[in-house]
C-alpha positions as CSV (number, residue, x, y, z in Angstrom):
1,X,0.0,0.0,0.0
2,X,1.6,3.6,-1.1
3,X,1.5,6.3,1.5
4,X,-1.2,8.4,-0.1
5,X,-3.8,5.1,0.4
6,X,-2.4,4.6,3.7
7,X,-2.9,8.6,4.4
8,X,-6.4,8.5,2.9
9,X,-7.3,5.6,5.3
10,X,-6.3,7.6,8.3
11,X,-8.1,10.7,7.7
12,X,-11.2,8.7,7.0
13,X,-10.5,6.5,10.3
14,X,-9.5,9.6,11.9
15,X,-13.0,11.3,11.2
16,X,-15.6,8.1,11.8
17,X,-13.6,8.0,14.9
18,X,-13.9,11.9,16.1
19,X,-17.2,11.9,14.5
20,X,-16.8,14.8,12.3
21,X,-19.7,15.5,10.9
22,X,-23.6,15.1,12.6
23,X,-22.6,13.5,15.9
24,X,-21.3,10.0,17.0
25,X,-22.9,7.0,14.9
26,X,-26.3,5.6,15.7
27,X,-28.5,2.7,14.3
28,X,-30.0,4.8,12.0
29,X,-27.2,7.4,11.3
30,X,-23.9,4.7,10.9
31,X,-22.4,6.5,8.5
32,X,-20.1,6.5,5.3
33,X,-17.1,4.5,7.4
34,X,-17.0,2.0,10.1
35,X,-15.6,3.7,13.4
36,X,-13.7,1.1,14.4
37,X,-11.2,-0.2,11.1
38,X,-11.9,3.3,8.6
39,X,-13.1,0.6,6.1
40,X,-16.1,1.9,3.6
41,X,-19.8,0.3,4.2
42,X,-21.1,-1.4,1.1
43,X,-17.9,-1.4,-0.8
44,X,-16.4,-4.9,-2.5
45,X,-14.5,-4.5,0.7
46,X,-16.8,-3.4,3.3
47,X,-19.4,-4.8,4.9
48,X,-22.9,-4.5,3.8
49,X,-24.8,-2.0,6.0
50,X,-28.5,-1.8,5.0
51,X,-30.6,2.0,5.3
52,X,-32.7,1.4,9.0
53,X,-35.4,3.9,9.7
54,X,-36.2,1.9,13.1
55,X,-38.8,-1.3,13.6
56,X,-41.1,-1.2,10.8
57,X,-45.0,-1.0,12.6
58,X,-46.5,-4.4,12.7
59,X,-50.1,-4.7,11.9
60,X,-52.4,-4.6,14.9
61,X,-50.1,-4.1,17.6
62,X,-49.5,-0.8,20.1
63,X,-46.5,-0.4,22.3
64,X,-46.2,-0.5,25.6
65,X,-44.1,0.9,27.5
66,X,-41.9,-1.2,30.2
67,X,-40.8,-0.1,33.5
68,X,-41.2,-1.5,37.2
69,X,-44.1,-2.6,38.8
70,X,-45.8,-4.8,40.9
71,X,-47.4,-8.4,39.8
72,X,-49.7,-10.2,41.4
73,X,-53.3,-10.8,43.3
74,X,-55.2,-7.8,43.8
75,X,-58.2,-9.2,45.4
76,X,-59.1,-11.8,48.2
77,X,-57.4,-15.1,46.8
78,X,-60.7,-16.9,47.2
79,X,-59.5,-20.2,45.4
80,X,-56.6,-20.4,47.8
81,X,-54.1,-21.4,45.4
82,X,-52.0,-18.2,46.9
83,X,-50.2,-18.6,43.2
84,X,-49.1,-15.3,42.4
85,X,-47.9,-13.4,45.3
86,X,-47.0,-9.7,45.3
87,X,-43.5,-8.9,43.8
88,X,-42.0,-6.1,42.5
89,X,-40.6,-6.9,38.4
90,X,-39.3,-4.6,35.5
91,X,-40.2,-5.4,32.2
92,X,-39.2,-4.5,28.9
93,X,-40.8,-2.4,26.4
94,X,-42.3,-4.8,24.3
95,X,-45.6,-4.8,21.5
96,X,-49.1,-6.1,21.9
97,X,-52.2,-6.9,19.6
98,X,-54.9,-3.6,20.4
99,X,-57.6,-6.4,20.7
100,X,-58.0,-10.5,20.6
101,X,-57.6,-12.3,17.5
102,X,-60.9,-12.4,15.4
103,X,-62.4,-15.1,13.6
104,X,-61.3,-13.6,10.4
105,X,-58.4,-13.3,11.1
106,X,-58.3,-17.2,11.8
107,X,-60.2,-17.7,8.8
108,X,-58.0,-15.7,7.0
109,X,-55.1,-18.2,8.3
110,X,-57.1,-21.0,7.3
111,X,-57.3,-19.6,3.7
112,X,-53.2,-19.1,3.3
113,X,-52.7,-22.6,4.8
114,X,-55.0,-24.2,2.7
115,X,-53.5,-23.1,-0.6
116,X,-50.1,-23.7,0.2
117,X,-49.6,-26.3,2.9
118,X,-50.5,-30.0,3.6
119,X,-53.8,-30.9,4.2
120,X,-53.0,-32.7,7.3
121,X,-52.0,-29.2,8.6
122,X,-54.7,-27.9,7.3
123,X,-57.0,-30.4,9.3
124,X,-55.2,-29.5,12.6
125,X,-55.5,-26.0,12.1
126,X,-59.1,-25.7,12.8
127,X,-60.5,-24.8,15.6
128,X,-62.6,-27.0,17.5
129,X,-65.9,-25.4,17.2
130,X,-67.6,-28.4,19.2
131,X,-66.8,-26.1,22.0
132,X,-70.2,-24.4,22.0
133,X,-72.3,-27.6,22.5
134,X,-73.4,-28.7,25.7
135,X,-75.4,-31.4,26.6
136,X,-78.2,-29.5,28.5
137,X,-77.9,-26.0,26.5
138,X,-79.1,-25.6,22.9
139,X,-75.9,-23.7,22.0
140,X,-76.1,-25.9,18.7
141,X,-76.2,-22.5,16.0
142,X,-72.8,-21.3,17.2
143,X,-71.2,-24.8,16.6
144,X,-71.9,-24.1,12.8
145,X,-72.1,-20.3,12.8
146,X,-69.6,-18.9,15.5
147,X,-66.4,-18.9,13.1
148,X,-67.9,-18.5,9.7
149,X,-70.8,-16.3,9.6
150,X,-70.2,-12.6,8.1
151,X,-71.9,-11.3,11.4
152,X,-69.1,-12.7,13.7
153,X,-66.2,-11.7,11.8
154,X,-64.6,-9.7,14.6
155,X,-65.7,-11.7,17.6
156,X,-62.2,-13.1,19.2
157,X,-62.0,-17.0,17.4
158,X,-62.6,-19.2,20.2
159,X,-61.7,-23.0,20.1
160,X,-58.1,-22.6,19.8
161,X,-55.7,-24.5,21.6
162,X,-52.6,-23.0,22.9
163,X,-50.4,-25.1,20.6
164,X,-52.8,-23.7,17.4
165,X,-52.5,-19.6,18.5
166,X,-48.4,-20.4,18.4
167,X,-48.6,-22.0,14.9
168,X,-50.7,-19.0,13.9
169,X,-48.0,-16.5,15.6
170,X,-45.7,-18.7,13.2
171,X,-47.5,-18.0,10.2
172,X,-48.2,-14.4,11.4
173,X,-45.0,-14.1,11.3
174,X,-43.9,-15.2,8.2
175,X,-46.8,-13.3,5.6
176,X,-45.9,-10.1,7.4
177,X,-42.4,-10.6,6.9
178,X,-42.8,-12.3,2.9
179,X,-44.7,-8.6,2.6
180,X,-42.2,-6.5,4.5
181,X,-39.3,-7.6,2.6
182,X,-41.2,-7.8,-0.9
183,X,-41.5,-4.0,-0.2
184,X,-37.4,-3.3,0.9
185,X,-35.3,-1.4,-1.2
186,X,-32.8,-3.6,-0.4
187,X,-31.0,-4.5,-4.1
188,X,-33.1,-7.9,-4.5
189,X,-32.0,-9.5,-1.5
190,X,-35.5,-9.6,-0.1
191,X,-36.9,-13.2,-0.4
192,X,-38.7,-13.8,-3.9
193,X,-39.7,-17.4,-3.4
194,X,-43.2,-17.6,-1.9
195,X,-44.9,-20.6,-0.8
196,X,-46.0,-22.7,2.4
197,X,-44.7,-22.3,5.5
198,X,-46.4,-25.8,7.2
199,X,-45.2,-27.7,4.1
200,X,-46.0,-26.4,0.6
201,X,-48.1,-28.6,-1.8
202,X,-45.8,-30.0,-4.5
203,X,-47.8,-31.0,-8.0
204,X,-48.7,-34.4,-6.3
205,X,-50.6,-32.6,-3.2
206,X,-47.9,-34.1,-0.9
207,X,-46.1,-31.7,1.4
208,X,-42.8,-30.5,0.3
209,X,-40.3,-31.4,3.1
210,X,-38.8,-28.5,5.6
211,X,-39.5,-25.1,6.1
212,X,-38.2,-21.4,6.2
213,X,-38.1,-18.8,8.6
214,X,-40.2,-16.9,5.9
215,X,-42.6,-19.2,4.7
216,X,-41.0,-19.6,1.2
217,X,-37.7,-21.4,1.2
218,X,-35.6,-18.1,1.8
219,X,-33.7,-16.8,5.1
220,X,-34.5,-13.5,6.0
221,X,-31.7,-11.8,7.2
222,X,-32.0,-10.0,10.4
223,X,-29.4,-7.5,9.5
224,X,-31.5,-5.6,6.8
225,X,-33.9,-4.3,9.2
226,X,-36.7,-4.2,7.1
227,X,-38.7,-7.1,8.5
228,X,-40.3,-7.7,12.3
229,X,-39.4,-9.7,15.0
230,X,-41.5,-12.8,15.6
231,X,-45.4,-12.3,16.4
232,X,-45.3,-15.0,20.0
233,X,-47.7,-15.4,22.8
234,X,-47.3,-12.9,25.3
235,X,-45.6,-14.3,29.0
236,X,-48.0,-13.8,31.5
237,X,-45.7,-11.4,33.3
238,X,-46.3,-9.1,29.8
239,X,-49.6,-9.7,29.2
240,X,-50.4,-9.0,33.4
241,X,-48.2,-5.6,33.0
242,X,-50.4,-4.4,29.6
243,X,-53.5,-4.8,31.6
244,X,-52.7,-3.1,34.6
245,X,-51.4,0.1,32.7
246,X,-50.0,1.8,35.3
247,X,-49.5,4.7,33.3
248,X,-52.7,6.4,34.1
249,X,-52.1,5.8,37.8
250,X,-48.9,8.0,38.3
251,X,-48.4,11.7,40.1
252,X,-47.0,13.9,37.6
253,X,-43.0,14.2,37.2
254,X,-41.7,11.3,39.4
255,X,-42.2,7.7,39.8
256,X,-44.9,7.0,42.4
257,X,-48.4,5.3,41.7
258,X,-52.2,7.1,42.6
259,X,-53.0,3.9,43.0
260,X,-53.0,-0.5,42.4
261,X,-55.8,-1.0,40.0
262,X,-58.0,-4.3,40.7
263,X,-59.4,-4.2,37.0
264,X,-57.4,-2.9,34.3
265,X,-59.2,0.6,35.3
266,X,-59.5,3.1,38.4
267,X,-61.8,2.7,41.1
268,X,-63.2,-1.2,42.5
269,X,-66.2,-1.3,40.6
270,X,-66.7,-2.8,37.2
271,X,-69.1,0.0,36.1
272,X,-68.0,3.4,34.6
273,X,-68.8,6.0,37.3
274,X,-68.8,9.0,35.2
275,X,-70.4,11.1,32.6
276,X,-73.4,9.8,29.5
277,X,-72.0,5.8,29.9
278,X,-72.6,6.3,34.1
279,X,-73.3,2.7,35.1
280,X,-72.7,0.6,32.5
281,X,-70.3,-2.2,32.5
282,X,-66.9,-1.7,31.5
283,X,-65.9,-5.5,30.4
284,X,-68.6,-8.5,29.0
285,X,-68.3,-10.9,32.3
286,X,-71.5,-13.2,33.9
287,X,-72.8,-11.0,36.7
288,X,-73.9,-13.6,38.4
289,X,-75.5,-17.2,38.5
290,X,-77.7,-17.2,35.2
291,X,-77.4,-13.6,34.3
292,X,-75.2,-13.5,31.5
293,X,-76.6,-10.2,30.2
294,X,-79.7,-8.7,32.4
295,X,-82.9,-7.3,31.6
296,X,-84.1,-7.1,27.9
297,X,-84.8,-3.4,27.2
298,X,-81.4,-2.9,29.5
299,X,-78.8,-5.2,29.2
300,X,-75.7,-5.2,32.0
301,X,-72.6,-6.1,29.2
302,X,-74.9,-6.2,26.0
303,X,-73.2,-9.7,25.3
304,X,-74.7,-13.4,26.2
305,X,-71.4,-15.3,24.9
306,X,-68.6,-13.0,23.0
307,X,-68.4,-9.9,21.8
308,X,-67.2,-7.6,19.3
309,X,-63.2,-7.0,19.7
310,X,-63.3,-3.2,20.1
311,X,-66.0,-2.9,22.2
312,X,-65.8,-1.1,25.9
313,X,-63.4,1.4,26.5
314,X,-60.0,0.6,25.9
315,X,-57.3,0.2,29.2
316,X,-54.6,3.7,29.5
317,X,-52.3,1.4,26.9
318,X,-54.7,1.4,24.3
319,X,-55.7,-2.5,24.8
320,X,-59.2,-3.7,24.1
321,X,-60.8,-6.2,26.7
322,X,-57.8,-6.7,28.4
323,X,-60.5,-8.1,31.0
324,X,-63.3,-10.3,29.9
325,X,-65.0,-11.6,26.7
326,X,-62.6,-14.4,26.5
327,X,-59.3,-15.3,28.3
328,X,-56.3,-15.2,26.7
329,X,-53.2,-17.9,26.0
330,X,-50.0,-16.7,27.4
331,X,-46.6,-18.5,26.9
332,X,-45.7,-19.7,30.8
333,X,-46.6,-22.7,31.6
334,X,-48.2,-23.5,35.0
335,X,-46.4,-23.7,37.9
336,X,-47.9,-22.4,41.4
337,X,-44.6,-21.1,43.0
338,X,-43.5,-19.3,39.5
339,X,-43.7,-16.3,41.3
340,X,-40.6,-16.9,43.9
341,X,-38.8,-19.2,41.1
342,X,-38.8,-16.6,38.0
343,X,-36.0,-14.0,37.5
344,X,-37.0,-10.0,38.4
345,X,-36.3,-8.8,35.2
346,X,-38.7,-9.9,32.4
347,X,-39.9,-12.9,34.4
348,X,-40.9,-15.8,32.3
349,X,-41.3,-19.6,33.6
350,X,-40.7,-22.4,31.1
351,X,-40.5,-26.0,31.0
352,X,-37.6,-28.0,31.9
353,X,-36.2,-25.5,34.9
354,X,-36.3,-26.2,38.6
355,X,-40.1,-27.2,40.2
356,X,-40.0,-30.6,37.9
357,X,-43.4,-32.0,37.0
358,X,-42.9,-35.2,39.2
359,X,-43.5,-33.7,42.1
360,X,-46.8,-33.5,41.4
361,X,-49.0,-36.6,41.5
362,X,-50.9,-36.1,38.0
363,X,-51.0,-39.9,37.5
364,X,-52.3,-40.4,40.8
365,X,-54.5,-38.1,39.9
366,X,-54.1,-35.4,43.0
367,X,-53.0,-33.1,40.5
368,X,-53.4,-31.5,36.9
369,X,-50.0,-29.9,36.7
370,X,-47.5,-31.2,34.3
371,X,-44.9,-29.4,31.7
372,X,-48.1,-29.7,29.4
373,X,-50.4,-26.7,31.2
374,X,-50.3,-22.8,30.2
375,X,-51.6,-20.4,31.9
376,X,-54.2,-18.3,30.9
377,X,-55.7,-14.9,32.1
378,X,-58.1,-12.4,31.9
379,X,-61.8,-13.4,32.6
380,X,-64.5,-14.5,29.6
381,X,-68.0,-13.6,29.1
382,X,-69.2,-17.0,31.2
383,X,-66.4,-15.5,34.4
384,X,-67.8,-14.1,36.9
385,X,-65.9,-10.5,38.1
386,X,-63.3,-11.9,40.1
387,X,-61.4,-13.7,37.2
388,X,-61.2,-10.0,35.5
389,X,-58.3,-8.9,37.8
390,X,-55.0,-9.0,36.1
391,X,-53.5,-11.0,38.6
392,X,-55.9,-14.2,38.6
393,X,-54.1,-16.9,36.9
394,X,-55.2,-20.5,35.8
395,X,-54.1,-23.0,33.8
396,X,-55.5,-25.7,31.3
397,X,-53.6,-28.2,29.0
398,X,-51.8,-26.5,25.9
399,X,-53.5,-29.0,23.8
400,X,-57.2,-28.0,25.1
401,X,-59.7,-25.8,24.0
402,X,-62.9,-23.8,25.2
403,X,-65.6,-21.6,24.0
404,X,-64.2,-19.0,26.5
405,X,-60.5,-19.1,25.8
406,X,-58.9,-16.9,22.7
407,X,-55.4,-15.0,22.8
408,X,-53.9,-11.5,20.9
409,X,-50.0,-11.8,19.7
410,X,-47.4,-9.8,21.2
411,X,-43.5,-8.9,19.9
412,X,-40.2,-7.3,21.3
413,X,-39.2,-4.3,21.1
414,X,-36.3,-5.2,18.6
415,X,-33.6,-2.6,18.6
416,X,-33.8,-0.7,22.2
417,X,-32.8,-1.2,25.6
418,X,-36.2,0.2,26.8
């Protein structure tokens, strides 16, 4: 190398390093040069640095924002499981769906997997809609109508097991990524091959063997920046955090709370106290034995079973229904000490990991628990109001499904220390 290419290097090093011009690097600023060797981005020598303008928005989701608080039972434990005790957590930043997942949003699922993966897939993709029937209830219209019919499209799909809302976060996934980096301007490394993400369809209607992290056969690379993290189940210590929403609890300019919030609102009744909507209920819960709705001419929740995604007001977060109308999937499984056994910072309890599943007598049958159960939160339309406090938790197995269980997706906040 002559000394007018060994000069040239320095005073480029020399600048990346001092930051000469618009500040030290970030993210979205990196500049011409790397600050460490002086070496040219997206040269034949350089590495390839692709344009980031930040996390691109994800479809249906809000952010919330992180900090400290405190999990666990609000109200009287009146199963005395004493399964989530008061402690104080921080947790990340992270992104949430505004409302459930809606049967067409399932059905729209359905319609992607059926074109393009194996029909055995296909089969075990559907929810269980023999959920509604009961043997002493005529609930036999929503077994055929719940999921399908035009006037239920954005009632929260129902009949999903927790191992069906992950595929679905899966698939989620993928379609808005194949979109997402169909749209980059990133000089034709976005994926072009489209196809099944469950095992595409070859000409013989067998399913193609393997799959890709985009659904299509092609790696997306993390490094461009123009795709989202994965779409995934919420933990419950997320998903208990979004519908507390502390924010609207805090004394302006420092850190202390007004108040804890037994419902994912102010006050300790489950009826808005103020203004034209004075007295009616704030969340689609069964009042009490029988009454599911009140009084024709002046219903309490407007809703016998489900209701429509966006209705009541949302929490301070944005969050529809983050109480009642159905409970939601999280990712933890069950475990009644998980709240003296997780870490303090983003707690999350999964399998394999002290508290082992034999100590508890599930082939004896004194017990239910096994590395098989999830928890799941929130309250549903056939609850009554203590199961619509965030910090109730219960737990069912992750191959199960009801009429009153459904889930929303949630998603890191890729890119941030928040």
């Amino acid at each position: 190398m002559n000394f007018s290419k060994y000069l040239r290097f320095a005073v480029v090093g020399a600048c990346a390093l001092a930051a000469c011009k618009g500040g030290p690097p970030t993210a979205t600023k990196p500049g011409k040069y790397s600050s460490t060797t002086g070496i040219e981005y997206n040269t034949e020598e350089g590495m390839k640095v692709s344009d980031y303008q930040g996390i691109p928005d994800g479809p249906g989701l809000v952010f919330i924002e992180g900090g400290r608080t405190v999990l666990g039972s609000a109200e009287e434990d009146i199963a005395m499981t004493h399964d989530n005790i008061e402690r104080t957590v921080t947790l990340a930043s992270f992104y949430m769906d505004e409302a459930e997942v809606a049967n067409i949003h399932w059905l729209e699922y359905l319609h992607y997997v059926r074109k393009d993966s194996a029909e055995e897939f296909y089969m075990s993709a559907l929810p269980d809609t023999t959920v509604w029937a009961r043997e002493l209830s005529f609930n036999d219209p929503y077994v055929d109508y719940y999921l399908r019919y035009p006037g239920f499209r954005y009632f929260p799909v129902v009949g999903v097991s927790w191992l069906q809302a992950n595929d679905f976060c899966t698939w989620r996934t993928a379609k808005v990524n194949e979109r997402l980096a169909g749209e980059g301007d990133d000089g034709g490394d976005a994926p072009k091959k489209k196809g099944g993400l469950f095992g595409r369809k070859n000409k013989g209607g067998d399913a193609a063997e393997g799959t890709s992290d985009d659904g299509g056969g092609t790696k997306i690379a993390i490094e461009n920046g123009n795709t989202l993290p994965n779409y995934r189940l919420p933990t419950e210590a997320e998903w208990e955090y979004a519908a507390q929403a502390l924010i609207g609890t805090q004394e302006t300019g420092n850190e202390n709370q007004e108040n804890k919030r037994i419902y994912p609102w102010d006050g300790r009744q489950v009826r808005n106290p103020y203004g034209g909507k004075q007295g009616q209920f704030l969340a689609n819960f069964k009042r009490g034995r029988g009454d599911y709705a009140g009084i024709a001419g002046s219903l309490n929740d407007g809703a016998m079973i489900t209701e429509y995604i966006y209705s009541y007001p949302p929490n301070d977060y944005g969050l529809y229904n983050m109480s009642g109308n159905v409970n939601e999937w999280v990712q933890d499984i069950y475990r009644p000490l998980s709240y003296e056994d997780v870490e303090d910072l983003n707690p999350f309890r999964r399998n394999g990991f002290l508290d082992p599943s034999e100590k508890y007598d599930k082939k004896g049958y004194q017990s239910l628990i096994d590395d098989h159960v999830r928890v799941y939160k929130g309250g549903s339309w056939r609850d009554v109001a203590y199961w619509l406090s965030p910090g109730t938790r219960r737990f069912m197995a992750e191959d199960s499904a009801t009429a009153t269980i459904g889930f929303r997706c949630a998603m890191i906040n890729a890119g941030s220390n928040r």
